[in-house]
N, CA, C and O of each residue as an XYZ file, in Angstrom:
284
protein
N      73.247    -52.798    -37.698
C      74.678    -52.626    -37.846
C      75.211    -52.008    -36.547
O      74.753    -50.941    -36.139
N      76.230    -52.711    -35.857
C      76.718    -51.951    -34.728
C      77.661    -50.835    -35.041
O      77.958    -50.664    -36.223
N      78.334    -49.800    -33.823
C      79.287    -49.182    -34.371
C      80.861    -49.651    -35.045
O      81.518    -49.139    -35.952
N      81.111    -50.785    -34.216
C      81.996    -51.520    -35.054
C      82.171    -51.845    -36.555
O      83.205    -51.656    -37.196
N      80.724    -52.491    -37.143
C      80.735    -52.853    -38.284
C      80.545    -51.558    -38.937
O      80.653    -51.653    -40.159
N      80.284    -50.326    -38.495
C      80.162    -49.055    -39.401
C      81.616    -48.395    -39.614
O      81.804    -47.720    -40.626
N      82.688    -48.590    -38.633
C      83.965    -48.214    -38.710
C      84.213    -49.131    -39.795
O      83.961    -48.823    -40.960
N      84.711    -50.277    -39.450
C      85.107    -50.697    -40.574
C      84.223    -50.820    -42.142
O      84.676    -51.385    -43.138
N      82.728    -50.064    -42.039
C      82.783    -50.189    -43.528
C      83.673    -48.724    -43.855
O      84.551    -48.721    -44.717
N      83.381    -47.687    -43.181
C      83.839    -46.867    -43.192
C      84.853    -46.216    -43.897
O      84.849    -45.281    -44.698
N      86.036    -47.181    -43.241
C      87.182    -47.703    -43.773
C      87.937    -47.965    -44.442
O      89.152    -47.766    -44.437
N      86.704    -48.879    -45.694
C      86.723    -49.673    -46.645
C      85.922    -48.409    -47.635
O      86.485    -48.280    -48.722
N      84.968    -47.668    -47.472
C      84.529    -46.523    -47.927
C      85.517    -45.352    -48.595
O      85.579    -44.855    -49.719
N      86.299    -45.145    -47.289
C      87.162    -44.327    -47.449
C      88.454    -44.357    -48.196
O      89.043    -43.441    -48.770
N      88.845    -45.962    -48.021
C      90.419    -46.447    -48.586
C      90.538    -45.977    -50.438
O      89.885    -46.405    -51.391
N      91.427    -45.152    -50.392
C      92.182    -44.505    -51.898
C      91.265    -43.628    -52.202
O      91.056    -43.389    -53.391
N      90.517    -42.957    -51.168
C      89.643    -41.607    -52.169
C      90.364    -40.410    -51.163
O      90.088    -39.239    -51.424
N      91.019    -40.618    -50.350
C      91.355    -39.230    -49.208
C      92.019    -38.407    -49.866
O      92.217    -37.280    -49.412
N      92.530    -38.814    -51.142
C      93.170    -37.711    -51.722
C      92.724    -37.300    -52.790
O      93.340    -36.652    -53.636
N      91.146    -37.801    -52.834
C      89.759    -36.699    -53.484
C      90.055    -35.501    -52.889
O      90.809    -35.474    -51.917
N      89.440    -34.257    -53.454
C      89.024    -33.195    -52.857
C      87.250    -33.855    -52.491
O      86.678    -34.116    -51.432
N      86.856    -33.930    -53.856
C      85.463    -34.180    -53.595
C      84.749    -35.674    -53.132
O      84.506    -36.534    -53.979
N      84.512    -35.826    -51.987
C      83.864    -37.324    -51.812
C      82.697    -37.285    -51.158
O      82.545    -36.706    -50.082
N      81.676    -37.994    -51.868
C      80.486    -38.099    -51.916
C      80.197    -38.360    -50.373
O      80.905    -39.251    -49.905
N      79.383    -37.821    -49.562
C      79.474    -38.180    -47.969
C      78.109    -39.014    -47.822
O      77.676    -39.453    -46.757
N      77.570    -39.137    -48.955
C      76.077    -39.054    -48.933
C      75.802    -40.698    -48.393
O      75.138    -40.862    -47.369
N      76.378    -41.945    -49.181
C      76.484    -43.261    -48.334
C      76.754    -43.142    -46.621
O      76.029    -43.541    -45.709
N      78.096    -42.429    -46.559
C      78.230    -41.981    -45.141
C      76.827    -41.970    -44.164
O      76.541    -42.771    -43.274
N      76.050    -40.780    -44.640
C      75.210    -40.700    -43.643
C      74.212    -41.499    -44.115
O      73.193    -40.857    -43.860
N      73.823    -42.732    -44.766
C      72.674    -43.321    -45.104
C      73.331    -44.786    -43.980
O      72.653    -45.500    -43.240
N      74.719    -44.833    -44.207
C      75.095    -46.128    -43.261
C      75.401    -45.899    -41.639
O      75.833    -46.763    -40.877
N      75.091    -44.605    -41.321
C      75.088    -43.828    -40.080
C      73.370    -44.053    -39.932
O      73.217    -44.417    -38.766
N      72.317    -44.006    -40.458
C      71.804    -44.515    -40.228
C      71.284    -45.235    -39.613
O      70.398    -44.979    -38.798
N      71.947    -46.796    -40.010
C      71.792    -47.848    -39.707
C      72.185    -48.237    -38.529
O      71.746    -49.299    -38.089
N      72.972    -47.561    -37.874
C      73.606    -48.221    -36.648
C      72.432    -48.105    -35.461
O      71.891    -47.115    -34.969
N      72.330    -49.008    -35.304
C      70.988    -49.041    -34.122
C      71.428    -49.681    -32.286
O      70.655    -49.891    -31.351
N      73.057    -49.849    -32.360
C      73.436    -50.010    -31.445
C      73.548    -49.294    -30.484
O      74.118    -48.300    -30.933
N      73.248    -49.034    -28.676
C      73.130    -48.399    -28.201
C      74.424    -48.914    -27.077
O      74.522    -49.975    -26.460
N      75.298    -47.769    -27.097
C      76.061    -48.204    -25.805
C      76.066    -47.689    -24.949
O      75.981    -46.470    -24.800
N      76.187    -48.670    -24.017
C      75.851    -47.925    -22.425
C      77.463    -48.166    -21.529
O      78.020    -49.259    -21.437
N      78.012    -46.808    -20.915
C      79.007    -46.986    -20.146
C      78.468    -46.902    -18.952
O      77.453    -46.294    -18.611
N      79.524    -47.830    -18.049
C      79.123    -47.958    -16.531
C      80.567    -46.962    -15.964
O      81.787    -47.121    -15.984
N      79.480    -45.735    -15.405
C      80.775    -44.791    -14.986
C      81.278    -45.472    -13.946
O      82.504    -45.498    -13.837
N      80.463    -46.155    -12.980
C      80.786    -46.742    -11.582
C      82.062    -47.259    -11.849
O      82.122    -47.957    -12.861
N      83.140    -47.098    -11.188
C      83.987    -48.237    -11.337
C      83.636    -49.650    -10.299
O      83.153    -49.600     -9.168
N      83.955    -50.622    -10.905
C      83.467    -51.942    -10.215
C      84.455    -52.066     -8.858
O      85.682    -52.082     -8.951
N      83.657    -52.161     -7.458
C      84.820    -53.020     -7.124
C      86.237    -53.839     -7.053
O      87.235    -53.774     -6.336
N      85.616    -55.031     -8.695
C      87.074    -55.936     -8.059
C      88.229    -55.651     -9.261
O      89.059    -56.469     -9.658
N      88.049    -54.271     -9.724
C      89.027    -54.251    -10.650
C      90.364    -52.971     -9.624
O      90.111    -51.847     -9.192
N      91.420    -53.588     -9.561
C      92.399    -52.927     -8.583
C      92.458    -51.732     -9.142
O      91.977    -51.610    -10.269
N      93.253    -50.218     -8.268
C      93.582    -49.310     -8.965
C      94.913    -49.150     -9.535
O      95.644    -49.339     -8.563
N      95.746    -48.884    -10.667
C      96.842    -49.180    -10.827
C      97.817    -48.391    -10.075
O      97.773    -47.228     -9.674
N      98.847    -49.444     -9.967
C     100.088    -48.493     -9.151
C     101.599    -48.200     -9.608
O     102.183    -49.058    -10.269
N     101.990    -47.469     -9.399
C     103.273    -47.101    -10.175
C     104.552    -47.666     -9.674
O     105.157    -47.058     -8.791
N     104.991    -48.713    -10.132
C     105.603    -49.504     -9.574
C     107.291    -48.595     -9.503
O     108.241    -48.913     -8.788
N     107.229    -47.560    -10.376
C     108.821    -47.117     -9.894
C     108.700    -45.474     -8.952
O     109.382    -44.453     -9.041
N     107.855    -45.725     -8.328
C     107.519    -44.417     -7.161
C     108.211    -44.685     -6.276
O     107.788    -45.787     -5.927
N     109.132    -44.393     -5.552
C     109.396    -44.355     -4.623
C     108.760    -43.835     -3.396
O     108.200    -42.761     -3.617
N     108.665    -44.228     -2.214
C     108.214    -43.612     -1.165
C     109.123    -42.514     -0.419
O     108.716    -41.566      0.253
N     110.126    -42.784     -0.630
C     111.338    -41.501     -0.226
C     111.935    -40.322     -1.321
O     112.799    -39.499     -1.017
N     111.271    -40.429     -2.672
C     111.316    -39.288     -3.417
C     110.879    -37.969     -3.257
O     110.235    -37.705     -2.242
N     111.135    -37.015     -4.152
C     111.330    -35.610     -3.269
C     110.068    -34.971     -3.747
O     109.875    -33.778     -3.514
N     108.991    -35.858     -4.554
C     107.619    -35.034     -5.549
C     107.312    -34.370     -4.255
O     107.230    -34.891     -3.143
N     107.154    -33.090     -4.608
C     106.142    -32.001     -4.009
C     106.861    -31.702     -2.528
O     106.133    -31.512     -1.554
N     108.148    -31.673     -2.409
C     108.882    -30.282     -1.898
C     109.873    -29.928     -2.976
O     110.346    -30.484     -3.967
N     109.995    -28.692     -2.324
C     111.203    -27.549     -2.850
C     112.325    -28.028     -3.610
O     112.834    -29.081     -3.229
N     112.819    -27.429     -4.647
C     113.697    -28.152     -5.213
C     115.206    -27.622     -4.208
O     115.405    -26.509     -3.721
N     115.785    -28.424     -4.162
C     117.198    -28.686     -3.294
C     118.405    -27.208     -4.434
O     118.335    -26.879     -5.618
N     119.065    -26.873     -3.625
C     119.841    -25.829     -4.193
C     120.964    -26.119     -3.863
O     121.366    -26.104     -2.699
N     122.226    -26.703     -5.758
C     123.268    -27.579     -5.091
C     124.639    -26.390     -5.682
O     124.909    -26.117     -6.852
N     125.181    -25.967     -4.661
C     126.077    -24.845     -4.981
C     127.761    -25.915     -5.274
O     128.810    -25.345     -5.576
């Protein structure tokens, strides 16, 4: 079972009991279990993915001097 298919049983576990006080957790951790999927993140960022840019920045805006004092 990947982590995907455990969210959504999850889900389906959970739907109309949240407003139990008492709910059995015990399936919970027997289908936690099962998940035998291992994910691996790639911290590297790749190359050909661009970095995003802020398209309403101006280059003549005032970020990071003094604020102006308008009498």
């Amino acid at each position: 079972m990947t982590h995907k298919e455990f969210y959504i049983w999850l889900e389906g576990y959970l739907y109309g009991k949240l407003e139990n006080k008492n709910i059995d957790i015990t399936p919970i951790v027997e289908k936690m279990g099962e998940v035998k999927e291992e994910v691996k993140f790639n911290i590297e960022r790749p190359s050909n993915i661009p970095i995003p840019v802020n398209p309403f920045k101006k280059d003549d805006d005032d970020l990071g001097k003094p604020p102006k004092i308008v009498m």
